[in-house]
C-alpha positions as CSV (number, residue, x, y, z in Angstrom):
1,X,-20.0,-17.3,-33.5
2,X,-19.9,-21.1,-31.6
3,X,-15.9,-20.4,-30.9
4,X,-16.7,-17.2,-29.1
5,X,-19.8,-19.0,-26.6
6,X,-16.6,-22.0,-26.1
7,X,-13.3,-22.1,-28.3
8,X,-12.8,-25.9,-26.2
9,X,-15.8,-27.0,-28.7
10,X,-13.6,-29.8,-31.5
11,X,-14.7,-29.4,-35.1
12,X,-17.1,-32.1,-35.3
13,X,-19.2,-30.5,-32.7
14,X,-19.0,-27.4,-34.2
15,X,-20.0,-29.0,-37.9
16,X,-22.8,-31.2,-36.3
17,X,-24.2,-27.3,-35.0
18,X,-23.8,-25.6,-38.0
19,X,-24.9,-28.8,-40.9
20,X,-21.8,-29.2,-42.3
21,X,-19.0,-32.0,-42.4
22,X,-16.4,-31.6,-40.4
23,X,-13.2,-31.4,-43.3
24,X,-15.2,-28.1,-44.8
25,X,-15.6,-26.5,-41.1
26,X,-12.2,-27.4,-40.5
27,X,-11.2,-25.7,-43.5
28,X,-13.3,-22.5,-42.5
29,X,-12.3,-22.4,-39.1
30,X,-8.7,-22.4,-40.6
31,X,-9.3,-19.6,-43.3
32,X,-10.3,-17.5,-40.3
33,X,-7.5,-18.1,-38.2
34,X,-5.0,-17.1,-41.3
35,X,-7.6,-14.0,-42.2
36,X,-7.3,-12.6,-38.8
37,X,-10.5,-13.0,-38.0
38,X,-9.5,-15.2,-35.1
39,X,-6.6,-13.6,-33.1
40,X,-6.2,-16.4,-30.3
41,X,-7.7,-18.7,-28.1
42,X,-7.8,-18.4,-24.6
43,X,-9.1,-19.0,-21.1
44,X,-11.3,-16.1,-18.8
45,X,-10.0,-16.8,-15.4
46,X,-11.6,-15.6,-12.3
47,X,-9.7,-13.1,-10.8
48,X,-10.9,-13.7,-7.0
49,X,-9.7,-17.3,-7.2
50,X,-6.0,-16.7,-8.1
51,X,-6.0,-13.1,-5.8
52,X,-6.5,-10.6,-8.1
53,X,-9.6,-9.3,-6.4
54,X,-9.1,-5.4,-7.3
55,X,-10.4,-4.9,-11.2
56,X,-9.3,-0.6,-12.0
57,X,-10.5,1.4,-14.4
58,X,-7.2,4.5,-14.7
59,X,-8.3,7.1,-16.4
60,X,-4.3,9.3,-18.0
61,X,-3.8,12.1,-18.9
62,X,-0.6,13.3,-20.3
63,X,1.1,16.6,-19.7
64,X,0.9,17.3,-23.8
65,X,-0.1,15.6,-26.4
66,X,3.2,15.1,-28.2
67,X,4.3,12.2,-30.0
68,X,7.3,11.4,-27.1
69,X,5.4,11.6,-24.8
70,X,2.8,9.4,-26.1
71,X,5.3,6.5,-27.6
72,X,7.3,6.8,-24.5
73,X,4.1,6.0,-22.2
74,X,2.6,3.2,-24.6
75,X,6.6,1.5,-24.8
76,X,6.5,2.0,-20.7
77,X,2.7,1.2,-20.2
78,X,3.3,-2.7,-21.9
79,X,5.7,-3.5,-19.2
80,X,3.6,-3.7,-16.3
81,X,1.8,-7.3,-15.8
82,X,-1.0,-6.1,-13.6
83,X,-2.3,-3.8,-16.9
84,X,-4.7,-5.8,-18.4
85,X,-5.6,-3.6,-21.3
86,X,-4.5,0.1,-22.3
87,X,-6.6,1.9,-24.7
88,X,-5.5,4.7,-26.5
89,X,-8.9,7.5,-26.4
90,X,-10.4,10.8,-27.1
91,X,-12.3,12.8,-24.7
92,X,-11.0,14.4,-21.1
93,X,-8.1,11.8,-21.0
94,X,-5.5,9.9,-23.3
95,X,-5.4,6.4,-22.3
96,X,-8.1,4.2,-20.0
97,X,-6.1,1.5,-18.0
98,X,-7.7,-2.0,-17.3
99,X,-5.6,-2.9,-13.7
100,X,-6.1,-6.1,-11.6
101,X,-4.5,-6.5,-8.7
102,X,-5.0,-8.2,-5.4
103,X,-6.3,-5.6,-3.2
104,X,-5.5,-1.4,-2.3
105,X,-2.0,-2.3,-1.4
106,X,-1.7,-3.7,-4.3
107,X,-3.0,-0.6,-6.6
108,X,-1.0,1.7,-4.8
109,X,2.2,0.0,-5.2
110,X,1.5,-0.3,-9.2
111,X,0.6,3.8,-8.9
112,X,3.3,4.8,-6.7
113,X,6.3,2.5,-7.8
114,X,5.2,2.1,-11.9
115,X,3.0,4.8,-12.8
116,X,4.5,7.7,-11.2
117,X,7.4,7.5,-12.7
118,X,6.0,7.4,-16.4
119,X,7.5,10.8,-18.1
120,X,4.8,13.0,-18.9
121,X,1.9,11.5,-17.1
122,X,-0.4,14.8,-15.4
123,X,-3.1,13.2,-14.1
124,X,-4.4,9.7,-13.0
125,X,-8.3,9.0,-12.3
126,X,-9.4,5.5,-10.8
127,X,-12.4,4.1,-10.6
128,X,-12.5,0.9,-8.7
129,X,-14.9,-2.2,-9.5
130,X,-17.2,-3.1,-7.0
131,X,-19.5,-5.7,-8.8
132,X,-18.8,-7.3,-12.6
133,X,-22.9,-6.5,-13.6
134,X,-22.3,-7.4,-17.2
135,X,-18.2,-8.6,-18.6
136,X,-18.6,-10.3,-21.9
137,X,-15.8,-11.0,-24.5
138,X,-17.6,-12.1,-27.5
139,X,-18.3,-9.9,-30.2
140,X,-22.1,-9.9,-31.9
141,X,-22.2,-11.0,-35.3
């Protein structure tokens, strides 16, 4: 989809793309903004220049896999700005963190200060970025 590749793209470049006029591409655009199709628009910043050099992959476990303990992590988990994304997965752990911070320091404040003190939480398992190879946002349609 053209608003995936660059959502700064205006209508009429987007209809001159696809052979329409702009009021019907307008129209559809809008239809898949109020389908859901279209959650939000934003910008992909590079963490380096505003210091938020460390990218973490945190693998969780939880002590049990009880309903407390799970909605008291994900209600505690949301709070902490430096977690980009938490997924909720099956396999060896129960969540996968996305974590960017600005260096070591940074990551072991968030583990020691925020993480630690999450009820329930057993195990924690980093893997730190060392080079993006591949980090792409769009979906293929």
């Amino acid at each position: 989809m053209l608003l995936q590749q660059n959502a700064k793209q205006n209508t009429k470049e987007i209809a001159d793309k696809i052979g329409l006029t702009i009021s019907p591409t307008f129209e559809r655009i809008k239809k898949l903004e109020q389908q859901g199709y279209i959650k939000s628009y934003v910008a992909i910043l590079n963490g380096k220049k505003i210091d938020k050099g460390l990218l973490v992959y945190c693998h969780i476990s939880l002590a049990t896999h009880s309903k407390e303990l799970i909605d008291n992590f994900k209600a505690e988990i949301t709070a902490f700005p430096e977690i980009m994304a938490c997924l909720h997965v099956s396999g060896s752990y129960d969540f996968l963190l996305k974590i960017s911070v600005k260096d070591m320091a940074g990551y072991q404040e968030l583990v020691v200060d925020k993480l630690s003190v999450i009820k329930g939480i057993s195990n924690v398992q980093s893997s730190f970025v060392m080079e993006s190879i591949k980090n792409e946002t769009a979906y293929v349609l």
